[in-house]
N, CA, C and O of each residue as an XYZ file, in Angstrom:
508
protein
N      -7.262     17.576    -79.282
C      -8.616     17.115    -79.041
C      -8.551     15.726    -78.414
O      -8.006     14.866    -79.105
N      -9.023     15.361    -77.200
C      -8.805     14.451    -76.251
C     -10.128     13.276    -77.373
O     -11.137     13.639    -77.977
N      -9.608     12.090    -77.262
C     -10.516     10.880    -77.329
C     -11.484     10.420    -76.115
O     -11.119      9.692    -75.192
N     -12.444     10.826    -76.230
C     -13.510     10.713    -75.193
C     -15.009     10.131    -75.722
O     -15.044      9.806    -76.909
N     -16.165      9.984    -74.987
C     -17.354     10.559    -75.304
C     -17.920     11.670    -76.204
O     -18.823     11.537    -77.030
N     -17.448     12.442    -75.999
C     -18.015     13.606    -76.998
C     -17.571     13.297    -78.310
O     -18.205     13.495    -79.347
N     -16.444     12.799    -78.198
C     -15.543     12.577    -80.180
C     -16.677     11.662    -80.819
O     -16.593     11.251    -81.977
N     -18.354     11.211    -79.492
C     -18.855     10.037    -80.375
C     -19.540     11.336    -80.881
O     -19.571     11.539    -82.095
N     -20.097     12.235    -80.008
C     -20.979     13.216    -80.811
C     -20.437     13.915    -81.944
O     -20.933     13.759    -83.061
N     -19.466     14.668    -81.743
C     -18.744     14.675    -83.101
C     -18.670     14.227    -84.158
O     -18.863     14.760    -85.251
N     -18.254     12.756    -83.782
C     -18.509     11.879    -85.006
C     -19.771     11.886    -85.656
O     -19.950     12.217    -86.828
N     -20.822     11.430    -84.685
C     -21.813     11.325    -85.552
C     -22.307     12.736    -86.117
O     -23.200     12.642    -86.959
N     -21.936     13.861    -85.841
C     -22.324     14.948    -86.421
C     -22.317     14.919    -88.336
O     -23.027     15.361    -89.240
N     -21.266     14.249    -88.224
C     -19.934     13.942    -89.698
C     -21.384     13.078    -90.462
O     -22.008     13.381    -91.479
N     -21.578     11.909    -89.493
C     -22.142     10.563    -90.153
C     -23.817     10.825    -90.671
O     -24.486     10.241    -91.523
N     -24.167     12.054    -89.680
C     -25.602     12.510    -89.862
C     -25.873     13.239    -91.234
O     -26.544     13.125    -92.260
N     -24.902     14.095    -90.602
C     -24.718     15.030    -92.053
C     -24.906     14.363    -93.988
O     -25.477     14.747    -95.009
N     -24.161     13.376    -93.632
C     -24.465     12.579    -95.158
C     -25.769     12.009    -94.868
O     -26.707     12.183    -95.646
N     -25.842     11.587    -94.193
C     -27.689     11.136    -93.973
C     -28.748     11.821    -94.306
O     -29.855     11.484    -94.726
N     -28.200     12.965    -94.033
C     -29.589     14.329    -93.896
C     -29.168     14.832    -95.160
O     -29.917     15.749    -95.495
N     -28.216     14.593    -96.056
C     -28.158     15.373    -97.483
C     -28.373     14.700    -98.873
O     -27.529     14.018    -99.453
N     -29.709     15.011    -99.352
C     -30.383     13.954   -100.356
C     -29.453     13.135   -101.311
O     -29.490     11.913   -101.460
N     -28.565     14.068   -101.968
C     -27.958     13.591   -102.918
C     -26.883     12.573   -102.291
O     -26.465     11.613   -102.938
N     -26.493     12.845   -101.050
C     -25.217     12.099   -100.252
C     -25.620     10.818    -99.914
O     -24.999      9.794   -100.197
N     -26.853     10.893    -99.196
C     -27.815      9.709    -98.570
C     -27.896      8.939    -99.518
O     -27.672      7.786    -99.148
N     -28.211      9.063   -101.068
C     -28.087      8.038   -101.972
C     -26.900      7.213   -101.951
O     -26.832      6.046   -101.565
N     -25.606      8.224   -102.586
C     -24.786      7.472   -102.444
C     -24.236      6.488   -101.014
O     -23.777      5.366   -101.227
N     -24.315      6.915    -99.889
C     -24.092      6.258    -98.649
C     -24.889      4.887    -98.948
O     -24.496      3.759    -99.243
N     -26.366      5.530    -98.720
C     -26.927      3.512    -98.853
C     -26.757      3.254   -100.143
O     -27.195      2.105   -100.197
N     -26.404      3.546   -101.285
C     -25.669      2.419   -102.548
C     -24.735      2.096   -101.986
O     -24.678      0.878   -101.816
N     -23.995      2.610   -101.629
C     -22.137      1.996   -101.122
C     -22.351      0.706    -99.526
O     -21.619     -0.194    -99.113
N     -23.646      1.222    -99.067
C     -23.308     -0.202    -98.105
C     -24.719     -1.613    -98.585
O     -24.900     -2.781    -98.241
N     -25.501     -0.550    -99.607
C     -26.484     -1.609   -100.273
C     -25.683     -2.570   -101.037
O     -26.081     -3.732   -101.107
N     -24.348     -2.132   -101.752
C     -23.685     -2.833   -102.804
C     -22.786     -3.604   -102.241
O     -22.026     -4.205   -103.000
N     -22.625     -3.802   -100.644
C     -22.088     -5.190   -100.234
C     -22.721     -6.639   -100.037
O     -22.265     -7.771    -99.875
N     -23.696     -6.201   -100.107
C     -24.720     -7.356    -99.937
C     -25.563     -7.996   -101.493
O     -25.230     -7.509   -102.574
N     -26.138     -8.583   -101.457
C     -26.978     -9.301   -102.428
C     -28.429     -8.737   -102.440
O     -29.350     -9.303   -103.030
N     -28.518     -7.959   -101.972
C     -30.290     -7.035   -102.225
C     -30.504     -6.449   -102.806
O     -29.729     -5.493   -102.841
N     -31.745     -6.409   -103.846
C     -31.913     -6.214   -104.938
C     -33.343     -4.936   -104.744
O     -33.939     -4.258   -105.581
N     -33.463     -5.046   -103.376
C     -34.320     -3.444   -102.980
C     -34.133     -2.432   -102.969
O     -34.972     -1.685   -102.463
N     -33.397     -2.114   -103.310
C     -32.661     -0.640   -103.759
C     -33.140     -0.098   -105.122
O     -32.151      0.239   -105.773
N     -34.058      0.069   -105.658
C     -34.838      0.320   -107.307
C     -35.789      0.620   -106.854
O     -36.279      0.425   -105.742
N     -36.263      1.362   -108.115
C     -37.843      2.351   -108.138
C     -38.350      2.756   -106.667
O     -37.587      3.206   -105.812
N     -40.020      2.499   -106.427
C     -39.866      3.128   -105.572
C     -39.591      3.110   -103.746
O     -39.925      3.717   -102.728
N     -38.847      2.096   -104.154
C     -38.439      1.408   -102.858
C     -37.275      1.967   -102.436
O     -36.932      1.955   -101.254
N     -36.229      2.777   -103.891
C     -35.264      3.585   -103.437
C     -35.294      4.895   -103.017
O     -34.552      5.475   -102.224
N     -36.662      5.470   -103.923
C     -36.966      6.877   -102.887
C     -37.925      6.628   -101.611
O     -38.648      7.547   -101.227
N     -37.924      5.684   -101.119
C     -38.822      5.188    -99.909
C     -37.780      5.401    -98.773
O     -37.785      6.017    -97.707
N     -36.610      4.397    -99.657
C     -35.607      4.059    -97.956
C     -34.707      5.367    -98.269
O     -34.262      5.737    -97.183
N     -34.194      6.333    -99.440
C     -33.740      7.735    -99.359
C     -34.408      8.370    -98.272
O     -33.951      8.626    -97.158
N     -35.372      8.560    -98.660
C     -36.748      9.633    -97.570
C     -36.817      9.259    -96.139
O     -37.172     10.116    -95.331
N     -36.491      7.981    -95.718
C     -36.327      7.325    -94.400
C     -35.415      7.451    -93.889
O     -35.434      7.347    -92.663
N     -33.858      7.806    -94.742
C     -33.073      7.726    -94.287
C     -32.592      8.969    -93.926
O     -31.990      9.186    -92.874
N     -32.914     10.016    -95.011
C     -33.122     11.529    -95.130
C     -33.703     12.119    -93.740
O     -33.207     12.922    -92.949
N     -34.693     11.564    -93.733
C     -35.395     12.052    -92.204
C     -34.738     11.222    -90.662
O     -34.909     11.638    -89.517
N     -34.323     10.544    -90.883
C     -33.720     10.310    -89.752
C     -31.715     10.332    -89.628
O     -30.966     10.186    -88.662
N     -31.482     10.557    -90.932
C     -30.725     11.823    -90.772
C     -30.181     13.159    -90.014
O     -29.299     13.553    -89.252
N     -31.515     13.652    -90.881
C     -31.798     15.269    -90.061
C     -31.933     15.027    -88.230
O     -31.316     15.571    -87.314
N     -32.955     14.033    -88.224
C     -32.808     14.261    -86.534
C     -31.492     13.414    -85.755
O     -31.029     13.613    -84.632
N     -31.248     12.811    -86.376
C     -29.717     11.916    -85.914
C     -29.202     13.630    -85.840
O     -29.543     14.371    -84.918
N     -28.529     13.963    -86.732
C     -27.658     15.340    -86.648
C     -28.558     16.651    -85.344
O     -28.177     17.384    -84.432
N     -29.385     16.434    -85.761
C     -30.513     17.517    -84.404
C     -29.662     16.830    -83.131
O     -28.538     17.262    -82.877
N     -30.138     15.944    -82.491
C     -29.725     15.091    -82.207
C     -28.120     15.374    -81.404
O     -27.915     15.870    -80.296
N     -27.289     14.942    -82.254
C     -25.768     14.990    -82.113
C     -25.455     16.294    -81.951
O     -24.514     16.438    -81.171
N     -25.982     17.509    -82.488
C     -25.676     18.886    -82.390
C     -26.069     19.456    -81.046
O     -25.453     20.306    -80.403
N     -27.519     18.674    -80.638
C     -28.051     19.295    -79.372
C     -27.282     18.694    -78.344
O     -27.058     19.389    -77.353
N     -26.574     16.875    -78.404
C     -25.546     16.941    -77.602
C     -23.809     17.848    -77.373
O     -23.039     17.652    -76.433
N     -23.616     18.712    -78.419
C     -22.779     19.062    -78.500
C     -22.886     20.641    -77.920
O     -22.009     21.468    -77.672
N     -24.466     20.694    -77.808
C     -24.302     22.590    -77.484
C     -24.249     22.302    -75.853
O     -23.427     22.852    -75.121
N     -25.452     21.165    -75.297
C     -25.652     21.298    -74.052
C     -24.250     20.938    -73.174
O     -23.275     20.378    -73.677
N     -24.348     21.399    -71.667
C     -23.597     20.846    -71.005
C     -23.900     19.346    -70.101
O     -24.797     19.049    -69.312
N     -22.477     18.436    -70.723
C     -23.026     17.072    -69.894
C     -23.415     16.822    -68.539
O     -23.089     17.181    -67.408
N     -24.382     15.937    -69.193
C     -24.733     15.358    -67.662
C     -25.029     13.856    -67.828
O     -24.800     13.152    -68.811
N     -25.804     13.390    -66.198
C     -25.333     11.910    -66.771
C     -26.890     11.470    -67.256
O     -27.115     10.266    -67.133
N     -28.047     12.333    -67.816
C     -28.682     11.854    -68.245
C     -28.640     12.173    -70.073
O     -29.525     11.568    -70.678
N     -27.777     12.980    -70.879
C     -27.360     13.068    -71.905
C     -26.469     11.751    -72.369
O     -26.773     10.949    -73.252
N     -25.601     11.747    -71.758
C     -24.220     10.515    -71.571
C     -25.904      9.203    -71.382
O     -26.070      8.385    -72.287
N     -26.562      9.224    -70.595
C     -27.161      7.725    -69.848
C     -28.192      7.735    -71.588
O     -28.723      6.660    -71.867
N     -28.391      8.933    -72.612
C     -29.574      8.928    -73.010
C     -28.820      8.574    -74.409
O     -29.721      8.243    -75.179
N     -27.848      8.513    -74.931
C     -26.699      8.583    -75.872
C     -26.393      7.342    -75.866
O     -26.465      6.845    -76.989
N     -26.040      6.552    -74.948
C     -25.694      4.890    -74.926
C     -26.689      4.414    -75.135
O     -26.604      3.523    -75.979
N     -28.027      4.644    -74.610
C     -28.774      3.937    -74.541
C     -29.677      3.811    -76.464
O     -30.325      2.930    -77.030
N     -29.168      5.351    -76.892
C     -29.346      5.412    -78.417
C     -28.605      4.397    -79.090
O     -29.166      3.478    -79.685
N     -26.936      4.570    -78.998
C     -26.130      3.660    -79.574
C     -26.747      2.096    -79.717
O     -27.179      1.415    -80.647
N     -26.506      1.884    -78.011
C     -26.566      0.288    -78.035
C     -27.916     -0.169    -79.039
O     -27.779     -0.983    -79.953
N     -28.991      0.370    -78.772
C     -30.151      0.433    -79.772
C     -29.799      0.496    -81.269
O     -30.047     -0.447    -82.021
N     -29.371      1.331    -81.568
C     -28.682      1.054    -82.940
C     -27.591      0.320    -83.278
O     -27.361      0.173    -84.478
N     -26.946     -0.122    -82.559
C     -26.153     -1.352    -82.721
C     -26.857     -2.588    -83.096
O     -26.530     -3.291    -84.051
N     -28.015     -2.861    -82.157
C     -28.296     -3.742    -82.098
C     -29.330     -3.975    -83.635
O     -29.378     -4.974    -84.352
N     -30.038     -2.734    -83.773
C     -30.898     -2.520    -85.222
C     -29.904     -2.894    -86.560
O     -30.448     -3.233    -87.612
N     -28.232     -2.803    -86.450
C     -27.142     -2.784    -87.470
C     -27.313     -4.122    -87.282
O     -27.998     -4.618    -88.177
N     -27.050     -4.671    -86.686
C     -26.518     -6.221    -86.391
C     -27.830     -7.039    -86.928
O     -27.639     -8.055    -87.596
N     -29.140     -6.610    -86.645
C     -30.283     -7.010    -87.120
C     -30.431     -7.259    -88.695
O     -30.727     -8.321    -89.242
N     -30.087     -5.716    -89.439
C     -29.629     -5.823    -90.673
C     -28.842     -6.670    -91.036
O     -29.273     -7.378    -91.946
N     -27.990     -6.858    -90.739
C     -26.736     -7.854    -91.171
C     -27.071     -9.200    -91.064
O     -26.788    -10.014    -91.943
N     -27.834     -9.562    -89.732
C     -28.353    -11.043    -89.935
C     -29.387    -11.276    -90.513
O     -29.811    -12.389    -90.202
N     -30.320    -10.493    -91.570
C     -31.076    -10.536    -92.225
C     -30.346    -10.405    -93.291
O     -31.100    -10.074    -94.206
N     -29.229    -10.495    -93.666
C     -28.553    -10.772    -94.810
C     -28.666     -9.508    -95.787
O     -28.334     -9.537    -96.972
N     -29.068     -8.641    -95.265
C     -28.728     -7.037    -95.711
C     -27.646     -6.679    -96.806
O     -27.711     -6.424    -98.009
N     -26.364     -6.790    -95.647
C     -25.511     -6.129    -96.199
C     -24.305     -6.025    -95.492
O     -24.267     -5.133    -94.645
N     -23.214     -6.796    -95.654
C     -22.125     -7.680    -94.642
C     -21.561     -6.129    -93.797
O     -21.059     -6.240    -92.679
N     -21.669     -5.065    -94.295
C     -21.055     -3.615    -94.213
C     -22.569     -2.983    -93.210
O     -22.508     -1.757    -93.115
N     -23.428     -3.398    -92.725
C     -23.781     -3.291    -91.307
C     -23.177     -4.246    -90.504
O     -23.556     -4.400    -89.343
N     -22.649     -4.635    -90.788
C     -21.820     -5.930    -89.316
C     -20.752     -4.283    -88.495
O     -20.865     -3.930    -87.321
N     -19.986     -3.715    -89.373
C     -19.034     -2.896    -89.492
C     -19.719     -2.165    -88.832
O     -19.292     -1.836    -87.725
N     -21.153     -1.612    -89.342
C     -21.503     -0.309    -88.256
C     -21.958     -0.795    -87.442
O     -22.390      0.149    -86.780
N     -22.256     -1.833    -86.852
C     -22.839     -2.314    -85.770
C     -21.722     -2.073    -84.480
O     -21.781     -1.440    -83.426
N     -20.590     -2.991    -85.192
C     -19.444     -2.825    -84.304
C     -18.970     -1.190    -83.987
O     -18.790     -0.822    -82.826
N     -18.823     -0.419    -84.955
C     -18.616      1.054    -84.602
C     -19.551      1.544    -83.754
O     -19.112      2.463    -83.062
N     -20.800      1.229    -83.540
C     -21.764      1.995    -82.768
C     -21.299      1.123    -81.321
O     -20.716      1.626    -80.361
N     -21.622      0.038    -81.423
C     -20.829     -0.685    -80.218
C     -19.702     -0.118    -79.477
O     -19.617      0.393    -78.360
N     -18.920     -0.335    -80.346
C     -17.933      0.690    -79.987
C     -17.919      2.182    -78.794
O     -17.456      2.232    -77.654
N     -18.590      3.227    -79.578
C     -19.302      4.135    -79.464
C     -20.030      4.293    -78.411
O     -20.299      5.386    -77.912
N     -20.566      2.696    -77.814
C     -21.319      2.555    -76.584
C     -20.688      2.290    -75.386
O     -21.325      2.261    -74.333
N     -19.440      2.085    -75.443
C     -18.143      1.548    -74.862
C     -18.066      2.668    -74.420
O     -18.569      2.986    -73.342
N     -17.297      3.619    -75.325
C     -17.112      4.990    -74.893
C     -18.054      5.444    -73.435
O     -17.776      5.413    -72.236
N     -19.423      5.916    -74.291
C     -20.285      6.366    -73.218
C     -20.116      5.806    -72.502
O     -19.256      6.224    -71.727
N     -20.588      4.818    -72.260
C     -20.340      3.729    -70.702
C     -19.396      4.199    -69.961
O     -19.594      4.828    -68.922
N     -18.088      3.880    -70.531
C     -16.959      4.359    -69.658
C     -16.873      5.948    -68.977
O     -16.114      6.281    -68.067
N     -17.905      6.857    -69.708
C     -17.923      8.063    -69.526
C     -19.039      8.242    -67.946
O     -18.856      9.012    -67.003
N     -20.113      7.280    -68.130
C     -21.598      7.275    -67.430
C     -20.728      6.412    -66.383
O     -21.318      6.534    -65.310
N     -19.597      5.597    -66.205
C     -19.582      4.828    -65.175
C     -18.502      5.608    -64.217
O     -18.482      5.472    -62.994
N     -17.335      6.705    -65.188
C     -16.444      7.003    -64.389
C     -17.125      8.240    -63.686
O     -16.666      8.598    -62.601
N     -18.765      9.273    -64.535
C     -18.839      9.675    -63.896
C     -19.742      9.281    -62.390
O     -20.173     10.169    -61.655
N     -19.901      7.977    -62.143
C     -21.041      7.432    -61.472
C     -19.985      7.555    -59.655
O     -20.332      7.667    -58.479
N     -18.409      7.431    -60.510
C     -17.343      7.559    -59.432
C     -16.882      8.366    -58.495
O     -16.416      8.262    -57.360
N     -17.178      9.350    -59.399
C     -16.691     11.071    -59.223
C     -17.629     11.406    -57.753
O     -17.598     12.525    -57.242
């Protein structure tokens, strides 16, 4: 299996999946709520951001699956970076709002991630 663009869809297939599964989604945001000092994670503020996270989950994985059935092009690849870098930038937001030092981490992975595409949207801009 080649390291490309698609390994991002892949990936996030993996990352959605715990998102979109109630009982999983808890544990995920306890484990990156419990790097930080925030104390919003209780009553009903924890089935608030579950249910938020639950639902955008499910379409993150919609999402990543529908990039994985279609065939690329460069407005999938142009529509995928332009998701990432957006959520990079929403991670990094978290983190400088003193969140939770463990969005710095996904910020950089989605970054990352945006690298990829890019390199994918620019070599095919070559072709």
């Amino acid at each position: 299996m080649a390291f490309n663009h698609r390994s991002v869809y892949r990936s996030d297939v993996g990352l959605f999946v715990l998102l979109a599964t109630p009982v999983l989604n808890d544990y995920v945001v306890e484990l990156l709520l419990g790097f930080g000092e925030s104390d919003i994670y209780r009553g009903g503020a924890k089935a608030a951001i579950n249910t938020f996270v639950g639902v955008a989950g499910v379409l993150g994985l919609g999402f990543a699956l529908l990039r994985l059935q279609l065939a690329d092009s460069r407005a999938i690849v142009g529509i995928s970076l332009f998701v990432k870098t957006s959520a990079a930038a929403w991670l990094l937001f978290a983190y400088m709002q003193g969140v939770s030092p463990a969005f710095m981490a996904l910020a950089a992975a989605d970054f990352m991630s945006a690298l990829l595409l890019l390199r994918a949207l620019v070599s095919r801009n070559e072709s």
